[in-house]
C-alpha positions in Angstrom: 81.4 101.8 112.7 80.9 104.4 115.6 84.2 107.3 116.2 84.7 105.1 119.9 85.0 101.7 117.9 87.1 103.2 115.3 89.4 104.5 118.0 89.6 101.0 119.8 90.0 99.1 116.6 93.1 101.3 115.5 94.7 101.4 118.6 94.6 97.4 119.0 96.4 97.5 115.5 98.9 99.9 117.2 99.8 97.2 120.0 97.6 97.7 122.6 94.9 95.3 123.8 91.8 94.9 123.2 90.3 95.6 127.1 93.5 98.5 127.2 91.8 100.2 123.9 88.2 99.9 125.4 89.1 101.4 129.0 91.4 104.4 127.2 88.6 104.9 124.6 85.9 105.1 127.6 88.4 107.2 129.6 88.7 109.8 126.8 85.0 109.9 126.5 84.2 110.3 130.6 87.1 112.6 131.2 87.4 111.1 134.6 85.6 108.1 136.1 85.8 105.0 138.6 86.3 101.4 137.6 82.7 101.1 137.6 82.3 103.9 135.4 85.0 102.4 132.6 83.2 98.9 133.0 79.8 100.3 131.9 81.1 102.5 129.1 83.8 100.5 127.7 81.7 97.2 128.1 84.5 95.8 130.0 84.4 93.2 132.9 84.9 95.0 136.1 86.8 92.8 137.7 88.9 93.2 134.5 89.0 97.0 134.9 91.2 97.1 137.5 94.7 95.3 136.2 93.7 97.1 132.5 94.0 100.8 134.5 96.9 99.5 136.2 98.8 98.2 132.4 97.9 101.9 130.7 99.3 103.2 134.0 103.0 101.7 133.3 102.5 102.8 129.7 101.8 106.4 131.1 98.5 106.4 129.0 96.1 107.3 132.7 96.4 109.4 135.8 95.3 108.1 139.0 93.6 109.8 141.8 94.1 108.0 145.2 90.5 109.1 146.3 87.9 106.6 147.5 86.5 105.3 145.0 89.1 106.1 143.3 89.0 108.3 140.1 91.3 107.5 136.7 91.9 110.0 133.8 93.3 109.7 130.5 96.2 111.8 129.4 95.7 114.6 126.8 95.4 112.7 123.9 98.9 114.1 121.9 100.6 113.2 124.5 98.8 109.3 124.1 99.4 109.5 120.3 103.2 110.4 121.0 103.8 107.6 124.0 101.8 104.8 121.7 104.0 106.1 118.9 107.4 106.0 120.4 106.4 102.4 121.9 105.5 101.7 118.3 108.8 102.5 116.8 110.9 101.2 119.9 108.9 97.7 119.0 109.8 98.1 115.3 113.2 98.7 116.5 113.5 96.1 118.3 112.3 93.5 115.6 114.5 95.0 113.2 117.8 94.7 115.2 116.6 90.9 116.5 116.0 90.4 112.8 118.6 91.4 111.5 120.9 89.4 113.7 119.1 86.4 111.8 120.5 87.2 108.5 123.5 85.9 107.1 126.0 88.7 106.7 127.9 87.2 103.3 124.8 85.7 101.8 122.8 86.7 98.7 119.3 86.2 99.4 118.5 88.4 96.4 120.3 86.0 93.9 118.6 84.7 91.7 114.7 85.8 89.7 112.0 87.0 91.5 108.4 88.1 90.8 106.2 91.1 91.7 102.6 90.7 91.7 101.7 94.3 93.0 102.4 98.1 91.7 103.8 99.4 95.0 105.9 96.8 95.8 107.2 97.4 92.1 107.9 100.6 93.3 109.5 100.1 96.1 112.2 97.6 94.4 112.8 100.1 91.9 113.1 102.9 94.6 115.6 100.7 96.4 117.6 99.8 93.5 117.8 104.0 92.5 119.2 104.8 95.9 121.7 102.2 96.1 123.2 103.1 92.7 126.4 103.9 92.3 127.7 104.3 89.0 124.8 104.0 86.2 121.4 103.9 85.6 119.6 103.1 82.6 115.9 103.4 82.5 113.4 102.4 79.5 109.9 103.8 80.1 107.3 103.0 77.8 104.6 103.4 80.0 105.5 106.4 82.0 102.2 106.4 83.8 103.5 103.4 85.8 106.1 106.3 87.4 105.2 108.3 90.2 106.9 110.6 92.5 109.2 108.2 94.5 110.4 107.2 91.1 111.0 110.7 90.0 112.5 111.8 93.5 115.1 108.8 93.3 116.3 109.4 90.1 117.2 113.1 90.0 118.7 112.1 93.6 121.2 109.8 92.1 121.8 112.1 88.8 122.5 114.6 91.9 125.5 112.6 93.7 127.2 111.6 90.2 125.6 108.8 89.1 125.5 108.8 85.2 121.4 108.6 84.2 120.3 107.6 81.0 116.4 107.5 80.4 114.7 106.3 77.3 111.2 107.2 76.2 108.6 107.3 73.4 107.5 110.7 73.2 109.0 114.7 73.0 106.5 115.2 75.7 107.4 112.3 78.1 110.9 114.0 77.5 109.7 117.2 78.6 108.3 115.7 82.0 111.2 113.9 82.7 113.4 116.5 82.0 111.8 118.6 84.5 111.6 115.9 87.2 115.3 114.9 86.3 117.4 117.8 85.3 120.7 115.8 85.2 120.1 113.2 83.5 120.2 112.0 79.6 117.2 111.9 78.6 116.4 110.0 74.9 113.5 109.8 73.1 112.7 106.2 71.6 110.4 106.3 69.1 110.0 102.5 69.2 108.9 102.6 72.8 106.2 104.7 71.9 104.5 101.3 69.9 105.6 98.6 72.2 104.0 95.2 71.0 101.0 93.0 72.8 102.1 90.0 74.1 99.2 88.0 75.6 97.1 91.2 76.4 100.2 93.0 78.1 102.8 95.3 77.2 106.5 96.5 78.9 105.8 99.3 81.1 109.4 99.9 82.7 113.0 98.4 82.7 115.5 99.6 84.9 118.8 98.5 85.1 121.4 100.0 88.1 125.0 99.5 87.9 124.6 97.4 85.1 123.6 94.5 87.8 120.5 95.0 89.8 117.4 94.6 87.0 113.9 95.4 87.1 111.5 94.5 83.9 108.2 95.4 84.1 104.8 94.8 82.3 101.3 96.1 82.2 98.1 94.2 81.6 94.6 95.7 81.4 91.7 94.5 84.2 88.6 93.4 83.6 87.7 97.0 86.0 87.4 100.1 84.2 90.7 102.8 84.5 92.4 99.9 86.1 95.5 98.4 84.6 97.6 95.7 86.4 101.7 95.6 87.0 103.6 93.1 87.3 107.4 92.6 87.2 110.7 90.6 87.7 113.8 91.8 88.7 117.3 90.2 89.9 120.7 91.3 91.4 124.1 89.9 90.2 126.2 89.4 87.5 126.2 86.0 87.1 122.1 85.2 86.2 121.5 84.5 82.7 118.8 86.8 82.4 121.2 89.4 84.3 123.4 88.9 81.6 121.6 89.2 78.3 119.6 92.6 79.9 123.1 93.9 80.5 124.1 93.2 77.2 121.1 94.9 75.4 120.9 97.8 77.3 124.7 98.1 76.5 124.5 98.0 73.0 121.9 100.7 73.4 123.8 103.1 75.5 126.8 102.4 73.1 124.4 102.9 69.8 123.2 106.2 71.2 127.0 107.3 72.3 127.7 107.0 68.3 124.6 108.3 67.2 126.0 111.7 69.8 129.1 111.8 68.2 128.5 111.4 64.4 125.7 114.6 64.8 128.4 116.4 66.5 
């Protein structure tokens, strides 16, 4: 694919057209140039040239010379990239505010168990969860590869304003790294984690649990593709789910085990 296609293809993604991305893209590449001109470069109709010109006009995207014939210009292209971006977000905006007048305001449309299928959306749930907590976090990580810097970033945010973080993992050297990503929080080495069982060619990777409500229990299974290995995970929100319920109470026991443990070596 050719720089000039490249361009048009991204900024149809971006909202414009495909006739506005082919006439801006030509534009860009004459400098200046008559309808005819735009028409031969972009390989756009003529007769279509004109009402395009006229569309990236409103959107303040070309300059028009009142000469005969007349002449059209692009503008500089940061100042393009700026205008196509704040008409980006002003359209995300917008869908976000008509959305979110389409929501129920008292309804739990997170009750309930759900699956993940895909790494960064595991991620991003237990991103979310992190920087909504409030009071506790308890985090088992057997497979700390499956963390990255989001993860890191959201839990030494929370140990920050007060929340109370306890981490678990299976090695003095996964200690270390976590220590140094999260200075405030309790960090526990597990040697059990370190030897975490098969079940049907996977293994836990991650469980989080946030305010001893909001859950997320991950696994790992290796691909058939070399280096690659596949997450997957569930999570929930509530009190009231069963599987809410008996997470809360295992974790629990853990956090009170390791309180004893604390004070019978002190």
């Amino acid at each position: 694919m050719s720089n000039a296609e490249e361009a048009v293809s991204t900024l149809e993604e971006l909202g414009l057209t495909e006739y506005e991305s082919r006439c801006f893209v030509a534009l860009v590449r004459l400098s200046t140039g008559t309808a005819k001109e735009i028409s031969q470069v972009a390989d756009v109709p003529r007769s279509r040239v004109y009402d395009t010109i006229e569309r990236l006009d409103r959107k303040g995207l070309v300059s028009v010379q009142q000469t005969e014939p007349r002449q059209y210009k692009a503008v500089p292209v940061d100042t393009a990239c700026r205008r196509i971006r704040e008409d980006y977000d002003s359209r995300i905006n917008a869908a976000e505010n008509a959305l979110g007048q389409l929501e129920e305001p008292d309804s739990k449309d997170d009750e309930g168990m759900w699956a993940i299928t895909r790494k960064e959306h595991i991620t991003d749930r237990v991103v979310m969860f992190l920087e909504e907590a409030e009071g506790t976090v308890h985090y088992l990580v057997p497979a700390t590869e499956v963390v990255d810097q989001q993860i890191h970033t959201e839990l030494r945010a929370a140990a920050e304003r007060g929340v109370s973080v306890y981490i678990e993992v299976g090695t003095d050297d996964d200690r270390e790294e976590f220590a140094n990503a999260v200075p405030g929080a309790d960090i526990e080495v597990t040697a059990a984690l370190q030897s975490t069982n098969e079940v049907y060619d996977e293994w836990p990777a991650q469980l989080l649990m946030v305010d001893q409500q909001a859950i997320v229990a991950a696994g790992i299974k290796e691909s058939d593709l070399p280096d690659v290995v596949n997450e997957m995970a569930v999570w929930t929100y509530g009190r009231d789910h069963g599987f809410a319920v008996w997470i809360r109470e295992l974790l629990d026991d853990r956090l009170a085990e390791h309180d004893d443990n604390r004070t019978t070596d002190s």
